[in-house]
N, C-alpha and C positions, 0 to 999 in steps of 0.2 A: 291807286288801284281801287275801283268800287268794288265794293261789299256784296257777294252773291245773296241772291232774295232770302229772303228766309223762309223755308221748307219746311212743312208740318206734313209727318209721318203718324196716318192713322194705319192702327194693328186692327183686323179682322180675327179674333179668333171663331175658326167656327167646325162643324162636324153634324155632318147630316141633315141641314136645317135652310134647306132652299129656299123656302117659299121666304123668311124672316132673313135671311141674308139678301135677297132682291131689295127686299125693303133698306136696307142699310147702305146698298150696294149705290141706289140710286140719290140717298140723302150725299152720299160723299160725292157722287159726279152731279149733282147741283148744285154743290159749293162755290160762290164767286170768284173765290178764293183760288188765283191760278198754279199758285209753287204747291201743289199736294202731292203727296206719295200715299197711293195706299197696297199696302200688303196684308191678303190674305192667307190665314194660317191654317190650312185643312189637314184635320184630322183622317186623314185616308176615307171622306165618306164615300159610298157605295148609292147615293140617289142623284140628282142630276146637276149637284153642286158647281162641277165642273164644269157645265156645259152653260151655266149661267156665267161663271166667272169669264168662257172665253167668249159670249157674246156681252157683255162689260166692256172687253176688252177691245172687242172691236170697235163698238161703237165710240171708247173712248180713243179711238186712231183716228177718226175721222173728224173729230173735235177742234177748234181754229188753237185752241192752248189747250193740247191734251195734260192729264194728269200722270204720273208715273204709277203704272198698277201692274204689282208681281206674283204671285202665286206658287206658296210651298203646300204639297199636299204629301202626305207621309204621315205615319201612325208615330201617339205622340205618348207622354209618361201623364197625360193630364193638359190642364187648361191652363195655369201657370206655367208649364215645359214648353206650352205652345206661344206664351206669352215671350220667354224669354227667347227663345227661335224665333222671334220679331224684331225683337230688341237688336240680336244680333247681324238682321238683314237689314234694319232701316239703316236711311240714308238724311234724314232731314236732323232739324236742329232743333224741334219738338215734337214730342211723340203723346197720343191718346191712343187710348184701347174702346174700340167702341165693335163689341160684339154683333154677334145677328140679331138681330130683331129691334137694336139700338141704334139710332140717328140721333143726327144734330137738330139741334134747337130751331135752326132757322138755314135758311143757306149762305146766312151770313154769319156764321161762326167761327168759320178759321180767320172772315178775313178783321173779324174783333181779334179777334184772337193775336194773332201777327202783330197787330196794331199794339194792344195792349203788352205784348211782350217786348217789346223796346222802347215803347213810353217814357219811360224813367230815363235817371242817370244811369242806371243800373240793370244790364238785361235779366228780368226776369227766370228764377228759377223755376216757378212754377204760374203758370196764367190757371186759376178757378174760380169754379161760379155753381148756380144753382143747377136743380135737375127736375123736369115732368117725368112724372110717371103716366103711362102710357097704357092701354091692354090689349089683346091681342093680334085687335085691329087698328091699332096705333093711336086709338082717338085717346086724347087727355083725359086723364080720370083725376088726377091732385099734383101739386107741388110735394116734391119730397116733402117726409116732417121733419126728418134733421136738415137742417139748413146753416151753411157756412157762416160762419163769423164775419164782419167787415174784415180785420185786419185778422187772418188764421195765423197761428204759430204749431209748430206741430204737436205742444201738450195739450191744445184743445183735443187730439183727441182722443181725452181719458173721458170726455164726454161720450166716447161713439164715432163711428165715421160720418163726419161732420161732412164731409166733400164724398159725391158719389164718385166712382172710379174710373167712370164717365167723363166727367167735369173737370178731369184733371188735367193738364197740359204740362208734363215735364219738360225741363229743359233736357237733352240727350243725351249733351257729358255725365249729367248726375245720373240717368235712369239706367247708365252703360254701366256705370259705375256698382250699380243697386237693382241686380235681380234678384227676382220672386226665390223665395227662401222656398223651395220645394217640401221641407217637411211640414209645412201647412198644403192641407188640399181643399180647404174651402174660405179661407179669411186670407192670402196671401196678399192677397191687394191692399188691406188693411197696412199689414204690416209695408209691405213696402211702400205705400204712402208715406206713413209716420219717415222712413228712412231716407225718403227723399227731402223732406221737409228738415232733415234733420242736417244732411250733405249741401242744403239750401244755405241755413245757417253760417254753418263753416266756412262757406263761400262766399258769406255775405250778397247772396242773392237773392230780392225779393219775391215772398208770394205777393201776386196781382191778384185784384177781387175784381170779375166780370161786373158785378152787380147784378145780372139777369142768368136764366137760366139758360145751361149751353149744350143742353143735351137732350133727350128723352128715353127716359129706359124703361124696357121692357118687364114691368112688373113678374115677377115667377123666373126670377134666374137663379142659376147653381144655387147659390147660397142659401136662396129663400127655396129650392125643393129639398137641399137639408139641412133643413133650420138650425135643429138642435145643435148638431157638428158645430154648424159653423159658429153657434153663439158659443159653445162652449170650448174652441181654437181660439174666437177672440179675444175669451176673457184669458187665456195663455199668454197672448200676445200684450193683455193690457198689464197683466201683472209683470211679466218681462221687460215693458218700461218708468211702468208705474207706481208697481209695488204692490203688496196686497191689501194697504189698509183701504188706499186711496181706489183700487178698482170695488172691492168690496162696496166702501163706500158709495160710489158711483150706480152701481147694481140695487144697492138697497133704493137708491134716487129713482133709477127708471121701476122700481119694483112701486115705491109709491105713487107717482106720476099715473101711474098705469090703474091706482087703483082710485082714483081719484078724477079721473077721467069718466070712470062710468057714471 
């Protein structure tokens, strides 16, 4: 019996942000990449979100290999509640989270992507890679500055989130397995990387390194408009696997780095 394609489920979360979800809407229906699901996850907005999403929708009916695009819109507990209400409606066998204002690298991303996740002897638990930062208007402004490891394990990151949330390509069983810990509301992604990485192991299923970037994100998201929060959930989150000598430690690093830079 052959093997159904393999299906990459991208998560839209989004709420009120039309003009920056067109832009994302159109990086995912560029993809050469023909097995894609994508689901948008609206936060009940009230501007003209919805009227974009069903001319999306149509135009992707009329496509020679349409994509599969579904749309829940209801008020949510937050942006991780809306992440896990993704998780729970996809259908594919890799799942990214690529918010509004956030596209893919290239339009050939998923179909690396597919590729490199079954490369091996071993299907991939997780496919990542680098990430541009991007600004308003999409144009490139830098390479992220944390930038992945060749071979990641998931105690690199007592360094930082080493892979942006972006970049990431779960495999499905693990990510079904490992939703967002809702008592974070700004680092959740943090955390549930580390715990995918970690159900990877167990599995003994490889992370894959893209070696290019696979995304572009929108500089000024949740976490960067509240900074503080979220620096201060992470370092919760780093002492929770880390400990406190060794995140301390780590802090005191980016604390010198930073100062030494000027």
């Amino acid at each position: 019996m052959a093997r159904l394609p393999l299906k990459i489920s991208v998560i839209t979360v989004t709420r009120n942000a039309a003009p920056l979800l067109e832009r994302t809407m159109h990086s995912v229906e560029s993809q050469d990449y023909p097995f894609v699901e994508h689901l948008i996850i609206d936060g009940n907005s009230d501007d003209h979100t919805l009227t974009l999403v069903h001319h999306y929708m149509e135009r992707n009916s009329q496509r020679e290999i349409a994509h599969e695009i579904n749309c829940l819109s209801e008020a949510d507990e937050g942006i991780y509640d809306a992440m896990n209400k993704g998780l729970a409606l996809l259908t594919g066998r890799y799942v990214v989270f690529l918010n509004s204002g956030d596209t893919f690298a290239s339009e050939h991303t998923l179909s690396l992507v597919a590729e490199l996740a079954e490369s091996g002897s071993r299907q991939a638990g997780v496919v990542y890679g680098d990430t541009n930062i991007v600004d308003d208007a999409g144009h490139f402004v830098r390479r992220r500055r944390l930038s992945p490891p060749d071979a990641l394990k998931w105690e690199d990151f007592r360094f930082g989130m080493l892979v942006c949330h972006q970049a990431f390509f779960a495999r499905v069983d693990l990510a079904r397995e490992t939703r967002y810990n809702l008592k974070y509301r700004y680092s959740a992604d943090f955390d549930w990387c580390i715990r995918i990485m970690q159900l990877a192991h167990k599995r003994d299923a490889p992370l894959v390194n893209a070696f290019q970037p696979l995304d572009n994100y929108l500089q000024g998201g949740t976490s960067k408009r509240f900074r503080r929060r979220s620096l201060i959930e992470r370092f919760r989150i780093m002492v929770s696997y880390f400990g406190w000598t060794t995140t301390l430690g780590e802090h005191l690093w980016f604390v010198l780095r930073a100062i030494l830079r000027r």
